[in-house]
ROMIBA-592027 format. One record per residue (C-alpha): residue in three letters; x, y, z. Coordinates in steps of 0.02 Angstrom, whole numbers, plus 50000, padded with zeros to 5 digits. Example, Ala and Ser with C-alpha at 12.3 -4.5 7.8 and 13.67 -1.06 7.14 Angstrom:
ALA506154977550390;SER506844994750357;
This chain:
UNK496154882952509;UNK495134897952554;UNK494644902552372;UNK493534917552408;UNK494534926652566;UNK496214924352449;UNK495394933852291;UNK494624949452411;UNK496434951752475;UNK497284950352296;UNK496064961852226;UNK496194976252370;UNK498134973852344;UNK497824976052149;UNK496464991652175;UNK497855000352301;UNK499324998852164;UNK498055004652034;UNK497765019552136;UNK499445024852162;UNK499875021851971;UNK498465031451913;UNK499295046552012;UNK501135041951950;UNK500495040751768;UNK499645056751779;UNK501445064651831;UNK502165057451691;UNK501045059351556;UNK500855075351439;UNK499275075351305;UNK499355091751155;UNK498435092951021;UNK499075098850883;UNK498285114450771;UNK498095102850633;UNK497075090050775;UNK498145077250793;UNK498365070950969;UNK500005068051025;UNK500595055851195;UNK501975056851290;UNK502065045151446;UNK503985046251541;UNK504655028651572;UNK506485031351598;UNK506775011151654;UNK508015006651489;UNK508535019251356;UNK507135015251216;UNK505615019951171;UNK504035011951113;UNK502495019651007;UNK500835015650940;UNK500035025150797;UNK498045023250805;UNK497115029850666;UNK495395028050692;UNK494475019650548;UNK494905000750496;UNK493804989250380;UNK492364994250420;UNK492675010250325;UNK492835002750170;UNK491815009350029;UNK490544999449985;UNK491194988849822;UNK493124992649884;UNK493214979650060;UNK494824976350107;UNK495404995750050;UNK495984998250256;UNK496984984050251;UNK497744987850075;UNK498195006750143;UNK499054998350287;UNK500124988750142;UNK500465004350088;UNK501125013450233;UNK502655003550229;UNK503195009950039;UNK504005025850092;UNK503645042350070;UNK504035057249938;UNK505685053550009;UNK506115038650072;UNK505995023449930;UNK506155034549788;UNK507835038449706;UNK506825053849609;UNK505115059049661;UNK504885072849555;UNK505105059249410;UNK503955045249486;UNK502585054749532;UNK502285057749343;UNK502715041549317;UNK501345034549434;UNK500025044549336;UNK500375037249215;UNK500125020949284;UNK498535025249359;UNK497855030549153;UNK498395015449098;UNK497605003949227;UNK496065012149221;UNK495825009249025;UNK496404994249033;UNK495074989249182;UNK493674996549096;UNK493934985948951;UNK494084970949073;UNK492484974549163;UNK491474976048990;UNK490084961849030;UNK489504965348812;UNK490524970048684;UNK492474968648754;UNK493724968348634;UNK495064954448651;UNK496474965048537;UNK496244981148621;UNK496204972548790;UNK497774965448768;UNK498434980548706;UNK497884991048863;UNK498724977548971;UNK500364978848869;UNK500464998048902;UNK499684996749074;UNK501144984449126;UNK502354994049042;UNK501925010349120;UNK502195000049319;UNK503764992349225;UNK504275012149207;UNK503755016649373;UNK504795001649458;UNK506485009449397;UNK506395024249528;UNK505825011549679;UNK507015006849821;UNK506174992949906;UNK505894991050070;UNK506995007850126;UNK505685011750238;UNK505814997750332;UNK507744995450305;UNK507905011650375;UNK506935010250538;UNK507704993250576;UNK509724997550540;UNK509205012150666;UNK508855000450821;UNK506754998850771;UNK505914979250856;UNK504554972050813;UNK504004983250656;UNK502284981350623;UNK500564987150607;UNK498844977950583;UNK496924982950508;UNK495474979350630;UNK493784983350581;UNK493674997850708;UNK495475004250688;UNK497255003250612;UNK498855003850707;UNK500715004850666;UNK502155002850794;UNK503824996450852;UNK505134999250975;UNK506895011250952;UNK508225017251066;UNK507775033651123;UNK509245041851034;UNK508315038350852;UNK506695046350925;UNK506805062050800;UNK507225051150669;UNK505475039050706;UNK504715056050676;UNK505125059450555;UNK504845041450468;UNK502985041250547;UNK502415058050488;UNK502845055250340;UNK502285040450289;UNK500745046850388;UNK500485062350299;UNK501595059950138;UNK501275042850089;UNK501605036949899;UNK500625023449830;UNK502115015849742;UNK502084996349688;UNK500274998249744;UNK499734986549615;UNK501234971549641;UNK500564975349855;UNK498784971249786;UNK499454954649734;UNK499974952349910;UNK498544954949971;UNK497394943949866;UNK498634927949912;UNK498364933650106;UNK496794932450079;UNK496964916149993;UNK497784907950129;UNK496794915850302;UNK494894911650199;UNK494844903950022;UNK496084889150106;UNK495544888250271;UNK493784878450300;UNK493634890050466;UNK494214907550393;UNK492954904650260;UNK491684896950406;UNK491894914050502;UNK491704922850356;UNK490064916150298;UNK489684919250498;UNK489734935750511;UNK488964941450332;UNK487684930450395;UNK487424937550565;UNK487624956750504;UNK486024962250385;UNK486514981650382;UNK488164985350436;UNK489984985050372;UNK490544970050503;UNK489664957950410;UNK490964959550256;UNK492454951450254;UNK493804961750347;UNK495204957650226;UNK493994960250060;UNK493054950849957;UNK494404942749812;UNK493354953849680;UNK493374968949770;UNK495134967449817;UNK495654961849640;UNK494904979249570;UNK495534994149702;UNK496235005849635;UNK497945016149693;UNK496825032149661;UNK495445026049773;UNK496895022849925;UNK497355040349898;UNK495395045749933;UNK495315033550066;UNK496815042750160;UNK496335059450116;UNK494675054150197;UNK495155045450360;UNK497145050350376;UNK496825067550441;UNK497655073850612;UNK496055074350682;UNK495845057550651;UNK497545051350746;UNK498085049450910;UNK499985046250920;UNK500685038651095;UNK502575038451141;UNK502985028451310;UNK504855026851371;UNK506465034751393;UNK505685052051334;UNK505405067551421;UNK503955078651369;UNK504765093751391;UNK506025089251267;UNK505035077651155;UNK503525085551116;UNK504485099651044;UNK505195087350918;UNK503445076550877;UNK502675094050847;UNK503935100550704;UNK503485084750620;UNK501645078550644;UNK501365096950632;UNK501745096050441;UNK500285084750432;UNK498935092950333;UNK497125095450406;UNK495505091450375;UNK493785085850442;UNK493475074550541;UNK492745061050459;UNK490755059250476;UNK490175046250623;UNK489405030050533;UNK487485034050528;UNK487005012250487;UNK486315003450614;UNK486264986650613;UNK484174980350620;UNK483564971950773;UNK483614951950733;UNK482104942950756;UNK482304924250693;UNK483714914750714;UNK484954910350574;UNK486294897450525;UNK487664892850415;UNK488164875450398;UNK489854869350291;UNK490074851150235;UNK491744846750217;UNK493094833950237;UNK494024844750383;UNK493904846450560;UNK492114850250620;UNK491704865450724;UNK490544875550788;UNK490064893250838;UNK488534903350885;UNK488584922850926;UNK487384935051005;UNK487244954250955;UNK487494965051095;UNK487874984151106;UNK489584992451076;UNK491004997251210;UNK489945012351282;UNK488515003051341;UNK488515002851539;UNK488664981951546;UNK490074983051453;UNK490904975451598;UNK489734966651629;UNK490034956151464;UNK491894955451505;UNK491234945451668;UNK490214931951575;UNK491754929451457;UNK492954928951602;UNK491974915451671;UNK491374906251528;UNK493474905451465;UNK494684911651557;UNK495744895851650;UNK495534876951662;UNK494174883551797;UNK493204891851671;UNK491354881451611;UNK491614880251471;UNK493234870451486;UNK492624861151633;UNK491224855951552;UNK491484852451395;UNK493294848151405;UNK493834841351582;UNK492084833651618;UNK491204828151468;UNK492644826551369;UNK491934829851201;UNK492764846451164;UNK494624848251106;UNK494464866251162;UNK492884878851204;UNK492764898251233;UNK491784912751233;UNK492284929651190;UNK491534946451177;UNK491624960451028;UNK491804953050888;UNK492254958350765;UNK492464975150821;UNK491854984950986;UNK491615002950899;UNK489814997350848;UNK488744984850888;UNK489524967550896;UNK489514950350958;UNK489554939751092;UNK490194924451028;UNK490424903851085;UNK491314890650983;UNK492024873451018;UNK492864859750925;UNK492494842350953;UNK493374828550986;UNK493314813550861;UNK491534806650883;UNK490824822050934;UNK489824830950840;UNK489354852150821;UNK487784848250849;UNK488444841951058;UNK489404857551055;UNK488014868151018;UNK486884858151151;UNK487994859851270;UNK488534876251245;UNK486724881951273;UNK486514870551415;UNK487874884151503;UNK487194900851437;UNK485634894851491;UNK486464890351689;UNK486964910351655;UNK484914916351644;UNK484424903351782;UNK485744902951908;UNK486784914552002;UNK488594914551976;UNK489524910352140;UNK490474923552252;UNK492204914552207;UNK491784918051987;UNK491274934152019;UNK492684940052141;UNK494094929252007;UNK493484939851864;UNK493774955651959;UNK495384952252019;UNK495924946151859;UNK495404958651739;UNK496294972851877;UNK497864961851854;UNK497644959451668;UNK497534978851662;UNK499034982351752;UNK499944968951661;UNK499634978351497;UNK500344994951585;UNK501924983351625;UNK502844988051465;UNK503225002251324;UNK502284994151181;UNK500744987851287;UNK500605005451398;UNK500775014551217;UNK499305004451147;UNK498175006351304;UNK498455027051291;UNK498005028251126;UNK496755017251136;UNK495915024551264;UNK496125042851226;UNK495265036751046;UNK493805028551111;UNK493205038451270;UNK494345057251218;UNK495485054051382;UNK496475039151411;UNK496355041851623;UNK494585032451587;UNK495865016551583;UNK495875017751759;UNK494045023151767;UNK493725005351705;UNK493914996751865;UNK492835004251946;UNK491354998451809;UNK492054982251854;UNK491924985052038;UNK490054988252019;UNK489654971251914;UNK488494959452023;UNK487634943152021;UNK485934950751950;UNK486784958451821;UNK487624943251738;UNK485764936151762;UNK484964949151690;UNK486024953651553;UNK486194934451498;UNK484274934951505;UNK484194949051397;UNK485344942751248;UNK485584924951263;UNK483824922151140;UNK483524910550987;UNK483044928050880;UNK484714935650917;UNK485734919150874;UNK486614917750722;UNK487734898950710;UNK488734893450608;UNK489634873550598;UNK490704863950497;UNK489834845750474;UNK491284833050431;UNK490804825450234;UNK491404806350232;UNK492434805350060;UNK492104785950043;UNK490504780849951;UNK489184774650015;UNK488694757049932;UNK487064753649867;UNK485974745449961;UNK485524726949913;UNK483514724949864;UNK483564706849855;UNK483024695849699;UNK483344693549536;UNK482794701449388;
């Protein structure tokens, strides 16, 4: 097969349908912002009678105050408890009520946290009135309404998720409940109660339990990234440290939204059967109700150049692994596409090389990838590597012949037929995402977010368009260095003792 002629003609058909969607979306997609700042998307997709949208509020984890990580991801918790309206069967009663809860649990944690001089019979007095006053807050809770609400009203795939750059809530409706989402998602937006915020805590702690404290890898990746990060917020743990989480506070999630929850802060995007002209009259009665405030200051750490290379190595009785990563800049750099090429290459398909080499050929990797921006793109990240051997293998293969490839990246040219598969793929990946409500609805908020107009979607192929040989050279050459490699493996412990060995003689 003619690999190379095949690929050119794919991606000219891909780059001609991009072209004439860019001008369709532009027809069919209104941007307002709102007095209060919020930005508000509506893209017209009249193909079934639903509607899909994605709520992106721009801070995530990496937000967290220091000595409260995992605070995002608790909020997000949060958002699903209702508002001063929905989950309460008398506000105006439980408000007090939470007060009071938030007194008692701070006595009662001050006590706890006394390293000299803590007082056994008071604590356990402060805990008695502390768990009465939640008991007494319970009674005016209606769990789950929120929820039970939005989902006997047509709502798919409820969700939302904490990233370290970001945190998102969305689902799908039938475009008939559209004023009724709006009035759900502003509130719980602008009006959220932290109700049960302490039994949600709870929650959280066990996830936490079960993605790191039980999982050899989650705590692995963990130890990775606080290793690899010196200055900046990525190198904590993105769901919290357990101590941190075990001592938030429901008054500090209330600063935390009043902090990063403003409009200005927000970019709402509705895709489907919708029409501006009849929609965005609706989203602004309600977002508008939205208080303002500032937009939160832009992070002013920067993580330190590394110089030396660092590890982490993990000796357990589990399935070995290993990883290495590689800082690089954030999403605005100019090789940002350049990245997406080498991970393209490096992973994407059985003719990637890192599965043919290290899977098909050599056969001493289970599975082998390479992926870029982690753990976030909003700042600095990493390019990361990791593979898992196959019994008899060892990390220490993986990380040889890992390197072996990078190093083919700052020596070699990549051939015409990688360089012209990554392009057409990541045009076809793009349009992909643009093939339905929920995916189009993420990529326009997204994008409006990160560069302040989500057309710059479309800009992106042309970046990619521009990516050459020389510049996968160059920029492998320029980050693929022992001083900016941080590793990390898990070294497999053999549980059966070793005997003694035999000195020979008597005594």
């Amino acid at each position: 097969m003619r690999v190379v002629p095949y690929f050119i003609g794919l991606g000219l058909l891909v780059s001609s349908v991009w072209a004439q969607d860019l001008a369709s979306f532009e027809k069919r997609t209104t941007v307002k912002v709102l007095p209060n700042g919020l930005t508000l998307i509506v893209c017209e997709r009249p193909e079934a009678p639903v509607f899909s949208f994605y709520t992106l509020v721009d801070a995530g984890s990496a937000d967290d105050p220091q000595g409260a990580s995992g605070l995002a991801h608790m909020f997000e918790h949060m958002a699903f408890k209702g508002t001063n309206e929905v989950g309460t069967t008398n506000y105006a009663a439980e408000k007090i009520a939470l007060a009071k809860v938030e007194v008692a649990y701070a006595a009662f944690n001050a006590e706890q946290r006394k390293l000299v001089g803590q007082d056994a019979k008071k604590l356990e007095q402060l805990q008695k009135t502390y768990e009465a006053a939640v008991a007494a807050a319970g009674k005016y809770v209606i769990p789950n309404q929120f929820s039970e609400i939005a989902e006997q009203n047509g709502a798919v795939n409820l969700n939302a998720s904490t990233g370290e750059d970001s945190t998102q809530y969305f689902w799908s409706m039938p475009s008939n409940r559209l004023e009724l989402w709006a009035y759900l998602e502003s509130g719980r937006i602008g009006h959220p109660v932290e109700r049960e915020f302490y039994k949600e805590r709870d929650v959280v702690q066990e996830e936490r339990r079960m993605r790191n404290d039980s999982s050899p890898t989650g705590r692995m990746v963990e130890q990775f990234l606080a290793t690899a990060y010196t200055a900046h917020p990525y190198g904590r743990s993105g769901v919290g440290w357990e101590s941190e989480i075990s001592q938030v506070t429901a008054t500090e999630a209330a600063a935390f939204h009043k902090k990063y929850y403003v409009p200005s802060n927000i970019v709402v995007a509705v895709v489907g059967d919708v029409k501006a002209s009849e929609t965005m009259p609706v989203l602004t009665k309600y977002f508008s109700t939205i208080p303002a405030g500032p937009k939160p200051e832009p992070m002013t750490t920067i993580e330190p150049k590394q110089f030396a290379e660092k590890s982490v190595v993990i000796t357990e009785q589990t399935q070995p692994f290993y990883i290495e990563g590689y800082h690089r800049p954030d999403y605005r750099d100019p090789d940002d596409a350049v990245y997406d090429a080498i991970t393209d290459i490096f992973s994407n398909g059985r003719t990637a090389r890192l599965y043919r080499s290290l899977v098909r050929d050599q056969r001493i990797a289970a599975a082998a990838e390479g992926f870029s921006g982690f753990p976030g793109v909003k700042y600095p990240g990493l390019f990361a590597v990791y593979a898992v051997p196959l019994p008899g293998h060892t990390p220490e293969e993986m990380r040889t012949a890992i390197q072996k490839e990078l190093e083919r990246l700052k020596t070699e040219d990549i051939s015409d037929a990688e360089l012209e598969r990554y392009k057409t793929r990541n045009k076809a990946d793009l349009l992909r995402g643009l093939a339905d409500n929920e995916g189009l609805a993420h990529q326009l908020a997204e994008y409006q977010t990160r560069f302040g107009d989500w057309r710059e979607l479309f800009n992106q192929l042309k970046k990619v368009d521009a990516v050459n040989k020389a510049d996968v050279r160059r920029v492998a050459n320029k980050i693929f260095v022992a001083g900016n490699r941080t590793s990390a493996r898990i070294e497999f412990a053999d549980a059966k003792p070793k005997a003694a060995k035999s000195t020979g003689g008597g005594e």
